[in-house]
N, C-alpha and C positions, 0 to 999 in steps of 0.2 A: 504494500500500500504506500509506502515511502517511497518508492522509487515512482509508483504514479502518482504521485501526489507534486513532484519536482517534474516528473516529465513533461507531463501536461500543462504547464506554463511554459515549457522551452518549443516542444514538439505538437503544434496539432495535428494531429491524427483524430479521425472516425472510430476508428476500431479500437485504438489507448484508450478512449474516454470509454467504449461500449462494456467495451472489458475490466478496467478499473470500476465502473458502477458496479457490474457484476459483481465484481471479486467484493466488493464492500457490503453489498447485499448480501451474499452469500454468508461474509465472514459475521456480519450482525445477527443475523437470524439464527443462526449455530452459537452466537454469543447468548441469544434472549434463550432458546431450546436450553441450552444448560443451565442458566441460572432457574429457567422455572423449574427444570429437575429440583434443584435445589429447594427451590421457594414450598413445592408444593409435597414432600417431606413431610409427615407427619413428626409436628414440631410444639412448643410453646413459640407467645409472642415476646419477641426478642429486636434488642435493637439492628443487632447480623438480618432478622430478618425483614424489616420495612426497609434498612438500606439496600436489599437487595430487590425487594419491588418495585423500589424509586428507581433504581439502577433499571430498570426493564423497562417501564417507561421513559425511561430518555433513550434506551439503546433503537426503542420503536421512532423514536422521531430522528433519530440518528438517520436510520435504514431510509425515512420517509427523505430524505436530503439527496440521498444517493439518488432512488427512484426516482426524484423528480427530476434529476441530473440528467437520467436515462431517460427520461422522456423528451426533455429540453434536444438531448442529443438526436435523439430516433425524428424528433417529430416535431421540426422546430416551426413556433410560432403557437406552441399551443398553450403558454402563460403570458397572458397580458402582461405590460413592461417588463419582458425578460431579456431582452437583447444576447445577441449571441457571447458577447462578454461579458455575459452575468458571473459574480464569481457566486461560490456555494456559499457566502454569506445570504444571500438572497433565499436560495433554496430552504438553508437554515430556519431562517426568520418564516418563509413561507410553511415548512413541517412544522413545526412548535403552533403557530398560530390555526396550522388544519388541525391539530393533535388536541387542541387543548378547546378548539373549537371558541376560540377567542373573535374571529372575524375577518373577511381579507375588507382593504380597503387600496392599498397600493398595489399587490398584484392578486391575480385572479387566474382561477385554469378555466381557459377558453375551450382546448378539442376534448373528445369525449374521453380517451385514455385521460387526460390529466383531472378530469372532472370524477371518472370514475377510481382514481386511484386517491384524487381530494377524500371522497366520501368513503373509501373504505376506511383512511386513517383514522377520517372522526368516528366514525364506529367503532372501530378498532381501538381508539384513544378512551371514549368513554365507556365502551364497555370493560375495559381493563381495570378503569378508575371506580367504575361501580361492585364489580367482582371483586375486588382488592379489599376495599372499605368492609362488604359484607363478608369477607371472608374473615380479615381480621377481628372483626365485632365478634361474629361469629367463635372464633378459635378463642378471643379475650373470655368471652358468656361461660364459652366449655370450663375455661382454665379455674374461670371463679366458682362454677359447681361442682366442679373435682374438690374443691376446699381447698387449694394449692398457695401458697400465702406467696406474695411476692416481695421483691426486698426493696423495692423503690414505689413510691405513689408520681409521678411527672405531674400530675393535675390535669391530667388533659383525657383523662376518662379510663386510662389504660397505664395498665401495669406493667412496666417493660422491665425484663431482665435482662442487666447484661448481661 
């Protein structure tokens, strides 16, 4: 990823850029697969483990950067104000703001791939955030009817062990 990450500002190529989204998609999604391995573990609630859920929702808006990269490349003209030397700060700002379903107001996906990969993230963003919240309430309710006494109160509804 380092080597296309330098390349691709010296060299354009079609097929460097097609291939480094790839390789970044690839390598994120096999990131998010193994931390849910992790996460979904039958466990208590621990601080290891919301940092490692918040860690999976960023690695999803991460991957949404690449993809929109790959779209930009495959199929250009399908983000309003993306110009061909958009750098991936743009992409960036545009995954977080689909992901968190915050709102576009400066750029927008115009062709239907980009529109349809828009709406998978926000699905994909808040379904993650609604399964997350109920899972941990969830697994907090069990730990407190087990009678499991925990060694810190945070104040914030939940008993986190380190």
């Amino acid at each position: 990823m380092l080597v296309y990450t330098w390349s691709v500002h010296f060299i354009h190529l079609y097929w460097l850029t097609i291939i480094g989204c790839s390789c970044g998609i690839l390598f994120l999604l096999l990131l998010v697969v193994s931390i849910l391995k992790f996460i979904f573990q039958p466990r208590r609630v621990t601080l290891e483990l919301i940092h490692a859920e918040v860690v999976v929702y960023l690695l999803i808006g991460l991957c949404g950067i690449f993809i929109y990269g790959l779209i930009k490349v495959m199929h250009p003209g399908s983000f309003s104000h993306a110009n061909p030397s958009s750098s991936s700060f743009v992409f960036s700002y545009f995954s977080f703001v689909t992901l968190t379903i915050l709102g576009y107001g400066d750029i927008s996906p115009i062709a239907q791939v980009a529109q349809s990969s828009a709406i998978l993230e926000a699905i994909i963003g808040q379904l993650y955030l609604t399964v997350l919240v109920a899972r941990l309430v969830g697994m907090q309710i069990a730990q407190g009817d087990a009678g499991e006494d925990c060694s810190r109160d945070h104040g914030c509804g939940f008993d986190i062990i380190r």
